[in-house]
VOBA-1610 file (N, C-alpha, C; in pm, whole numbers, padded with zeros to 5 digits, always signed):
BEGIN
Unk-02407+00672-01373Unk-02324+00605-01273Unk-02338+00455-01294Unk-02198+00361-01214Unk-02233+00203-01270Unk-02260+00145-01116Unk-02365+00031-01167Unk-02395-00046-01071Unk-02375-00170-01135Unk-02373-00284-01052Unk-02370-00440-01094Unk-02482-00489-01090Unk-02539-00574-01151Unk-02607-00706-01207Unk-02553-00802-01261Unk-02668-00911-01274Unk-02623-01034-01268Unk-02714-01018-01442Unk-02641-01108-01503Unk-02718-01146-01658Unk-02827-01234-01638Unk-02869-01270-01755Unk-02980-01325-01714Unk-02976-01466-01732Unk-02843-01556-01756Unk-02832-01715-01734Unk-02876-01764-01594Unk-02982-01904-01658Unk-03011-01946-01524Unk-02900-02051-01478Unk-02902-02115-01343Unk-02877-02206-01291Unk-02858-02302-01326Unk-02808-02447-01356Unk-02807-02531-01345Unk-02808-02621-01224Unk-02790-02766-01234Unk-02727-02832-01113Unk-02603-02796-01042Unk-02505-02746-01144Unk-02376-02690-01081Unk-02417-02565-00987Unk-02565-02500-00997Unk-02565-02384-00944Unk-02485-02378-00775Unk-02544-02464-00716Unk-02512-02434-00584Unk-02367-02428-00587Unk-02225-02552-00662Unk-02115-02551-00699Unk-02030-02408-00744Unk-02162-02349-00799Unk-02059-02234-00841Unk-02096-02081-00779Unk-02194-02140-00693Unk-02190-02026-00561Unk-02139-02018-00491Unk-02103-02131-00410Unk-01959-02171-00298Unk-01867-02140-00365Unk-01810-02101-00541Unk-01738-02063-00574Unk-01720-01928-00537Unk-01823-01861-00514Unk-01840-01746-00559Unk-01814-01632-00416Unk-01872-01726-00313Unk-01822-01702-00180Unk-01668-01651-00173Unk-01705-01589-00004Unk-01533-01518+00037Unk-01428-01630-00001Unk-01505-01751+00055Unk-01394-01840+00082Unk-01377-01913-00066Unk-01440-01871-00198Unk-01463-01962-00315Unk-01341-01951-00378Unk-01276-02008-00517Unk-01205-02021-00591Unk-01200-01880-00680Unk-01317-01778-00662Unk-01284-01610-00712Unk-01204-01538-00620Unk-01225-01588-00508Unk-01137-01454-00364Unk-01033-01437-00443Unk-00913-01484-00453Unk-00776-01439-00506Unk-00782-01298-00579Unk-00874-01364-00691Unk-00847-01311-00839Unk-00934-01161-00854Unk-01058-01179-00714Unk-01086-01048-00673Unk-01020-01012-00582Unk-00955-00994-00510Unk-00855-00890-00402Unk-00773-00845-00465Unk-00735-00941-00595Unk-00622-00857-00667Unk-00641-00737-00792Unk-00794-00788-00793Unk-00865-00672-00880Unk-00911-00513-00753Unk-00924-00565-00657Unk-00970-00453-00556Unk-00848-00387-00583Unk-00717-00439-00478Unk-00632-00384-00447Unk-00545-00350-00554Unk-00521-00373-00693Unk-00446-00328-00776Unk-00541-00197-00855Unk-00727-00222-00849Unk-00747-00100-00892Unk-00753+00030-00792Unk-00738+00017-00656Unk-00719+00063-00578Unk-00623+00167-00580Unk-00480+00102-00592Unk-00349+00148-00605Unk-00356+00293-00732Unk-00371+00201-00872Unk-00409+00256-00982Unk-00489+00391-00950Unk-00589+00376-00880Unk-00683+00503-00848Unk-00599+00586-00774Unk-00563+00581-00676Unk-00458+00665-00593Unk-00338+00725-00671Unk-00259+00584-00828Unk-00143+00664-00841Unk-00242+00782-00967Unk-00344+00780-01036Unk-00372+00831-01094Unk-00453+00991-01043Unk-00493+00978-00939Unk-00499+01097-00834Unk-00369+01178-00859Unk-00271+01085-00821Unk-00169+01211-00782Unk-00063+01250-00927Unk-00089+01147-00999Unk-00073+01196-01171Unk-00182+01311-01179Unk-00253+01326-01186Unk-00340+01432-01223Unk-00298+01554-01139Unk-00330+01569-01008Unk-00266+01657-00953Unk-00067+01729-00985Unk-00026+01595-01009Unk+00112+01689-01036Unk+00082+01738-01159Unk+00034+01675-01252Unk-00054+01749-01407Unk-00056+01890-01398Unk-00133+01915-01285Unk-00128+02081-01276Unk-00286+02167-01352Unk-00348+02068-01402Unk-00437+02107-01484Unk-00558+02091-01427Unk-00635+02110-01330Unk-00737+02091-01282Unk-00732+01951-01232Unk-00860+01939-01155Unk-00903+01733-01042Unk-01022+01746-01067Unk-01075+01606-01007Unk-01169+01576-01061Unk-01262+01607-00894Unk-01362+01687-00929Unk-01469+01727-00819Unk-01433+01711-00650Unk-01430+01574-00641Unk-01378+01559-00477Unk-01256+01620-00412Unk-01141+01571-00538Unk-00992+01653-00484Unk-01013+01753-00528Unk-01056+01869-00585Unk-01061+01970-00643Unk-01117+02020-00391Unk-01220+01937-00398Unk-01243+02007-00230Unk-01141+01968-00145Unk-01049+01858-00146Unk-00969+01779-00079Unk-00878+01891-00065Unk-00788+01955-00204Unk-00711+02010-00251Unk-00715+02144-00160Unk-00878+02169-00177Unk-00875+02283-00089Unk-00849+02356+00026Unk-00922+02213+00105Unk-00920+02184+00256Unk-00730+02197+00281Unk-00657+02105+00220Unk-00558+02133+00264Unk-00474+02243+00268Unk-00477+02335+00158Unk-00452+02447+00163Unk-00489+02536+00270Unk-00561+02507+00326Unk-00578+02553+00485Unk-00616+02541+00578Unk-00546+02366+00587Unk-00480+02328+00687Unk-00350+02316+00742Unk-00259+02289+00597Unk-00165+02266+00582Unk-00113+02082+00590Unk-00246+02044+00588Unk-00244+01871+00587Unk-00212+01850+00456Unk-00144+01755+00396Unk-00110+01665+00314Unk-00219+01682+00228Unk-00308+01680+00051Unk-00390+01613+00025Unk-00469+01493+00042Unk-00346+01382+00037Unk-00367+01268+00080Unk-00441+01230+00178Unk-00346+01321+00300Unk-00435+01290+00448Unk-00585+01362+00480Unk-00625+01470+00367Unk-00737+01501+00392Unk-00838+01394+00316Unk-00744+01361+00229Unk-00881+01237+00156Unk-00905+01142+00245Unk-00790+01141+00317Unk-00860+00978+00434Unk-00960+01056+00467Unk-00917+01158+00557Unk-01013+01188+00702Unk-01107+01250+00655Unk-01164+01302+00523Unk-01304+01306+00454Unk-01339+01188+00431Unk-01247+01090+00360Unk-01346+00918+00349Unk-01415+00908+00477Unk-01327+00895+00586Unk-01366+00864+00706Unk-01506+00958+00769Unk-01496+01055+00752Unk-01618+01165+00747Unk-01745+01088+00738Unk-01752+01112+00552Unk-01821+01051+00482Unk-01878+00938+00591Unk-01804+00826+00550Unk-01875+00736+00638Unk-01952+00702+00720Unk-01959+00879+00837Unk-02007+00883+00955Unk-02170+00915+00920Unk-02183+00959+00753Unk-02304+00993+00672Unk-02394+00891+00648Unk-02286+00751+00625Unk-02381+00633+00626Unk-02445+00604+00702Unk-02436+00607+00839Unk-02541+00532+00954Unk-02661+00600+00931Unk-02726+00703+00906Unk-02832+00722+00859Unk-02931+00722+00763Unk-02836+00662+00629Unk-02855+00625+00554Unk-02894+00506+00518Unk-02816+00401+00625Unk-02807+00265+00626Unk-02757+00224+00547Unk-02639+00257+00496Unk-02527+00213+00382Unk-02480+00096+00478Unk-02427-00028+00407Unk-02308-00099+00491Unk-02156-00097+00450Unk-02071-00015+00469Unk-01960-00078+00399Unk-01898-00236+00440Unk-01822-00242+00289Unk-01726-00369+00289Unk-01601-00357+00328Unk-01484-00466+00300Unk-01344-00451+00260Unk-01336-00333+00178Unk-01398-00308+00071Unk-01350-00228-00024Unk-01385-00082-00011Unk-01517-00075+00117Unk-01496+00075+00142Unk-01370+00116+00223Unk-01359+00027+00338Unk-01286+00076+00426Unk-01110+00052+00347Unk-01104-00021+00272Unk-00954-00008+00186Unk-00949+00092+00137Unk-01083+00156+00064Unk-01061+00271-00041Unk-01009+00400+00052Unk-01074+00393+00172Unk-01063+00551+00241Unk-00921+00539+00278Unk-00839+00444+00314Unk-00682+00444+00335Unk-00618+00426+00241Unk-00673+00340+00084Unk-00531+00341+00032Unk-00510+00439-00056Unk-00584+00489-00120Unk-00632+00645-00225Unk-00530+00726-00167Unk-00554+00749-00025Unk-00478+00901+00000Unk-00345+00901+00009Unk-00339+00748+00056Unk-00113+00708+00070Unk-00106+00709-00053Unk-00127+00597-00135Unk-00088+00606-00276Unk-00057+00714-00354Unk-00191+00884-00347Unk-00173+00995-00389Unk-00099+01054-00327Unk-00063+01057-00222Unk+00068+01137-00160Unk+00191+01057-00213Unk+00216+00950-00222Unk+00347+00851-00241Unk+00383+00937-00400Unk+00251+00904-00496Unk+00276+00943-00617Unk+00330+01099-00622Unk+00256+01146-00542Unk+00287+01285-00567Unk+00479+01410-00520Unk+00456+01303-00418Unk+00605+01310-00383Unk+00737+01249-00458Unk+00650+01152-00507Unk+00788+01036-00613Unk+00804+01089-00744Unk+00722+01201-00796Unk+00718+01237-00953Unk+00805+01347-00965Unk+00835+01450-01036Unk+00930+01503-01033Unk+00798+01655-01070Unk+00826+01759-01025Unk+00788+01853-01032Unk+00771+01912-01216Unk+00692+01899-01310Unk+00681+01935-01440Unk+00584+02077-01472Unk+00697+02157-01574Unk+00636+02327-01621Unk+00585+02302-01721Unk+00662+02210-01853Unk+00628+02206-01976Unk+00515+02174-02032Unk+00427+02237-02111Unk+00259+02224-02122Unk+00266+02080-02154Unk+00407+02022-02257Unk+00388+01945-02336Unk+00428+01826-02291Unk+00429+01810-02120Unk+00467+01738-02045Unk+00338+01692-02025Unk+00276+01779-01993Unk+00134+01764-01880Unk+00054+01732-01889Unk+00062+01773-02016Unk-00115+01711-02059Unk-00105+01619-02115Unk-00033+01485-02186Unk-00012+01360-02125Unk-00002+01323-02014Unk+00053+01381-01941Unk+00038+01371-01822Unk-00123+01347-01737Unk-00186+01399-01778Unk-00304+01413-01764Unk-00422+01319-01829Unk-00375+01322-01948Unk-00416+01237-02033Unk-00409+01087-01983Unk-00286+01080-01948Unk-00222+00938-01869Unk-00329+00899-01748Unk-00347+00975-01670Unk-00402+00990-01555Unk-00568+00977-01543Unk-00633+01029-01644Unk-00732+00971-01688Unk-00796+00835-01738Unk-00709+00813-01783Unk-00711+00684-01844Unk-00655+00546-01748Unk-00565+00598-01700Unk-00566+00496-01562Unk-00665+00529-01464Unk-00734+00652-01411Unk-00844+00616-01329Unk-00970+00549-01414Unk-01008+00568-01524Unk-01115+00489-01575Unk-01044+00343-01550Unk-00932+00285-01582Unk-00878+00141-01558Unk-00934+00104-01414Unk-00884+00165-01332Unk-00872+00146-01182Unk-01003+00143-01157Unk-01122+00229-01225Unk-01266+00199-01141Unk-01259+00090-01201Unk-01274+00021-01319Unk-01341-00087-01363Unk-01310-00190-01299Unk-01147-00194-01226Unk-01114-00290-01135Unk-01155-00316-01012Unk-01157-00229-00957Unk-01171-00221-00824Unk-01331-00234-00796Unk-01443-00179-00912Unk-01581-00215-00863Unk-01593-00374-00923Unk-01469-00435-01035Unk-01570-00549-01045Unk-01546-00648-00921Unk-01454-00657-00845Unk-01447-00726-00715Unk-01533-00705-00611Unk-01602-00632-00667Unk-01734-00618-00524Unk-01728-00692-00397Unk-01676-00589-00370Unk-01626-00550-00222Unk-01689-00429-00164Unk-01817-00372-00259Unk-01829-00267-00157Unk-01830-00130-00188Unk-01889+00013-00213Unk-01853+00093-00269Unk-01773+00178-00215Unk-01704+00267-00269Unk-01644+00377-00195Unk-01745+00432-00121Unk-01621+00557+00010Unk-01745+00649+00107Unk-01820+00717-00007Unk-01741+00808-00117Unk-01856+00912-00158Unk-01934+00874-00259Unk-01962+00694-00296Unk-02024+00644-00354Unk-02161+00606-00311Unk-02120+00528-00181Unk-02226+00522-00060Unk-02322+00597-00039Unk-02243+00771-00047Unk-02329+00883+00010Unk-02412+00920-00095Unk-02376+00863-00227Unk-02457+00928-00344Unk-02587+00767-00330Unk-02531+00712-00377Unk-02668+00633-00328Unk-02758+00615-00200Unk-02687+00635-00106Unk-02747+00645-00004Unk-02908+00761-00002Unk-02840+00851-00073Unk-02945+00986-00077Unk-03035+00966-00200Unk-02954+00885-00279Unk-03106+00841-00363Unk-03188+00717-00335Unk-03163+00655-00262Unk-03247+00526-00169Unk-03339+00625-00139Unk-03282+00713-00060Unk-03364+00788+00100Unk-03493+00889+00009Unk-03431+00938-00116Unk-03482+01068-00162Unk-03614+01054-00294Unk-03584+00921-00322Unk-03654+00867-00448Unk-03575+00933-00561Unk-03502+01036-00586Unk-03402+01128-00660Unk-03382+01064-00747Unk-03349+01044-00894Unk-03268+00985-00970Unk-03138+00961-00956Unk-03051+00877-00991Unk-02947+00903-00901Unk-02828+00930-00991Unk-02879+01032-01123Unk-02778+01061-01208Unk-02772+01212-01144Unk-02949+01264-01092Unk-02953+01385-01010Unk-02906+01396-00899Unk-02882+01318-00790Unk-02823+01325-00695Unk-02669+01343-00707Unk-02609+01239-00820Unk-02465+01250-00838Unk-02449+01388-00851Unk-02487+01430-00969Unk-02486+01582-00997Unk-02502+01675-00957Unk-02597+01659-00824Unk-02596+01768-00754Unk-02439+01792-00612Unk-02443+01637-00610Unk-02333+01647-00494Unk-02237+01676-00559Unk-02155+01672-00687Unk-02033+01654-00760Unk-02053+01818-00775Unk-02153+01917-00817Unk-02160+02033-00828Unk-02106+02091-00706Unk-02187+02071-00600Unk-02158+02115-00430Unk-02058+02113-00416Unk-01989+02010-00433Unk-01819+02010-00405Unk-01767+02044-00477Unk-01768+02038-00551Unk-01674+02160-00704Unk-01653+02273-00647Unk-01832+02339-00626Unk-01804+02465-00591Unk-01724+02513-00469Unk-01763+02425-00349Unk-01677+02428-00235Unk-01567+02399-00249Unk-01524+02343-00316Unk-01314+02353-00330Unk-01283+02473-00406Unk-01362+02458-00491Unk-01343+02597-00623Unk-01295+02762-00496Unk-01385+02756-00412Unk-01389+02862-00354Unk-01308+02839-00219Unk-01262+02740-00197Unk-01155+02709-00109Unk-01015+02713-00182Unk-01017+02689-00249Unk-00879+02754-00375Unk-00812+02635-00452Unk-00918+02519-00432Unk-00921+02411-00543Unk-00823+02406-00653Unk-00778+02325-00747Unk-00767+02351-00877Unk-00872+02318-00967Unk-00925+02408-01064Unk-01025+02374-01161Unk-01008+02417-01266Unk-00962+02316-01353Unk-00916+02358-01488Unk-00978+02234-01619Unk-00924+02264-01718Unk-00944+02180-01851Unk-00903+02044-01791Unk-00840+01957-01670Unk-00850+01854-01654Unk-00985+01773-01572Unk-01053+01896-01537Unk-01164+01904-01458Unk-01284+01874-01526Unk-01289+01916-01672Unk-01382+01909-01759Unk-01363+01774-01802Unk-01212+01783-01904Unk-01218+01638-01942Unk-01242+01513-01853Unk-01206+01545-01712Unk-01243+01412-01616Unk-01372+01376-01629Unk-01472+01474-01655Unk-01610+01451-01638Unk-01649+01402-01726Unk-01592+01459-01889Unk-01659+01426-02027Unk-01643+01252-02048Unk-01476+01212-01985Unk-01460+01055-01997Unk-01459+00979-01934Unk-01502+00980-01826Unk-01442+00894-01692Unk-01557+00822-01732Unk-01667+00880-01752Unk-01810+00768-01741Unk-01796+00664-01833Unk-01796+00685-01989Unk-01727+00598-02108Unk-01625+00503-02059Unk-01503+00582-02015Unk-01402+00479-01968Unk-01432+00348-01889Unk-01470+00403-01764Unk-01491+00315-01645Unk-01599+00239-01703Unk-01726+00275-01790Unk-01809+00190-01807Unk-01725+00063-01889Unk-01632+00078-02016Unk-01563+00005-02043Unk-01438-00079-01970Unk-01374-00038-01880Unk-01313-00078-01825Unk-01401-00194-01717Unk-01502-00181-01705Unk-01605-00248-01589Unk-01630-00384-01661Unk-01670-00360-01757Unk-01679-00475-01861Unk-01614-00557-01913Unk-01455-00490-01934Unk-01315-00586-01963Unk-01290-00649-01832Unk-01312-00592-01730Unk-01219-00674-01611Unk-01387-00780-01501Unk-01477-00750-01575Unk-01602-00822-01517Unk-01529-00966-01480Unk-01555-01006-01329Unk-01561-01146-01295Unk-01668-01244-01305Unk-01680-01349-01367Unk-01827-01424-01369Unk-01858-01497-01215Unk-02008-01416-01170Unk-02043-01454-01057Unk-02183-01578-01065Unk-02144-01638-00962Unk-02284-01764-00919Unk-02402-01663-00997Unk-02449-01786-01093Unk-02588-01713-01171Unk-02571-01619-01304Unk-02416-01635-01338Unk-02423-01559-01442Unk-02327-01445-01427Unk-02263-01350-01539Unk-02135-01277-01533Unk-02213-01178-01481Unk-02090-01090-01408Unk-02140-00930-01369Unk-02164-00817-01431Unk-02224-00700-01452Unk-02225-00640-01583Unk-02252-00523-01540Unk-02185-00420-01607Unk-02257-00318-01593Unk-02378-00214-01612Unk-02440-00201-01534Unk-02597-00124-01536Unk-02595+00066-01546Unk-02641+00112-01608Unk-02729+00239-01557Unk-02773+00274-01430Unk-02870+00199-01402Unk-02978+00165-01293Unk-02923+00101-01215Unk-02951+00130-01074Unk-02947+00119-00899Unk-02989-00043-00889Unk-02899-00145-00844Unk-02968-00292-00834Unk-02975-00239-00685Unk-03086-00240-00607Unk-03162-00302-00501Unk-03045-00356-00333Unk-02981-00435-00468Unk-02927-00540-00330Unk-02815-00584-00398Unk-02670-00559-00362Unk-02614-00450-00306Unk-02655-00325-00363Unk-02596-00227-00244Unk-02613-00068-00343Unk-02493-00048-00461Unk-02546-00005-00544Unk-02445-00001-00652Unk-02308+00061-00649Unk-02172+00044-00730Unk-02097+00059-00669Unk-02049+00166-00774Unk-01901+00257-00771Unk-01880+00344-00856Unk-01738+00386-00811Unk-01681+00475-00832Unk-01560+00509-00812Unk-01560+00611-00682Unk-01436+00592-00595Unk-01419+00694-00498Unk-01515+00663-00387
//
């Protein structure tokens, strides 16, 4: 999973100069809101690319997917009102969300419903799996955007670190165990789980780690980068 750090350039005299940069109110705000909110979007339209794909989702909507099937709610609208869930997981955790949690839990699920309604219904194998293909590759884009504006992690990002703060857990084991849990629980709620399910897993990590790195903003103290390992302070951030 990716978290942020800082490299290891020190300070200068400009330091304090390019911390006030670095602030809400600094000369980066712009150029990060537009990295939040455009990888934001991206994540949502690539949700619902995948889903019209037809070929399996990736762990969370695979349960999302489920839930709605019997409810008869929207996908979309079950991803809010699980973000929103989620969330209710942090206070015990002592997660804080940002802007960018509370954007992620509303704009993911409009965006994936918008997409999913605006595309045109596709049978042909030889449609789809570009299709899919497509869809992959824009959600690895979209994490790298949206975490390098740090703003904050997603809810079911939160909840995975959260439980490895609390648990001492590794937190490649914790991911894995929660991403399993919910697999299985959509799987058996009547999910889709297919060959897009696998490949989401085999590339998303590669991708997004690259994508994290092309769209890195340079912060007070040095550029942002992507880590392996859990930085401390903030909790690390990741997709979804």
């Amino acid at each position: 999973m990716f978290s942020t750090r800082r490299s290891g350039a020190t300070e200068d005299k400009g330091g304090e100069k390019g911390a006030r940069a670095g602030r809400p109110g600094g000369r980066r705000l712009p150029r990060r809101l537009v990295h939040l909110y455009t990888g934001l979007v991206l994540y949502g339209l690539s949700m619902g690319l995948q889903l019209r794909a037809g070929l399996g989702l990736e762990p969370w909507s695979v349960l999302n997917q489920g839930i709605s099937r019997h409810t008869g709610l929207s996908i979309g609208t079950i991803t809010i009102v699980s973000g929103a869930l989620i969330l209710l997981l942090w206070i015990p955790l002592r997660q804080r969300p940002g802007l960018g949690t509370v954007s992620n839990v509303v704009i993911l699920g409009l965006v994936m419903d918008a997409t999913f309604a605006l595309t045109p219904d596709i049978s042909a194998l030889a449609f789809r799996i570009p299709l899919l293909v497509l869809a992959i590759l824009l959600n690895g884009m979209a994490t790298g955007l949206y975490i390098s504006a740090r703003f904050g992690p997603g809810p079911r990002d939160g909840l995975m670190t959260g439980l490895h703060q609390r648990t001492g857990r590794p937190l490649r084991l914790v991911r894995t165990c929660i991403e399993i849990t919910v697999l299985a629980a959509g799987f058996a709620l009547g999910g889709s789980v297919g060959v897009g399910t696998v490949l989401y897993a085999l590339a998303i990590g590669p991708l997004a780690q690259f994508s994290l790195r092309f769209f890195t903003i340079d912060g007070p103290g040095g550029r942002i980068v992507a880590s392996s390992t859990p930085a401390p302070e903030p909790a690390p951030l990741t997709h979804g």
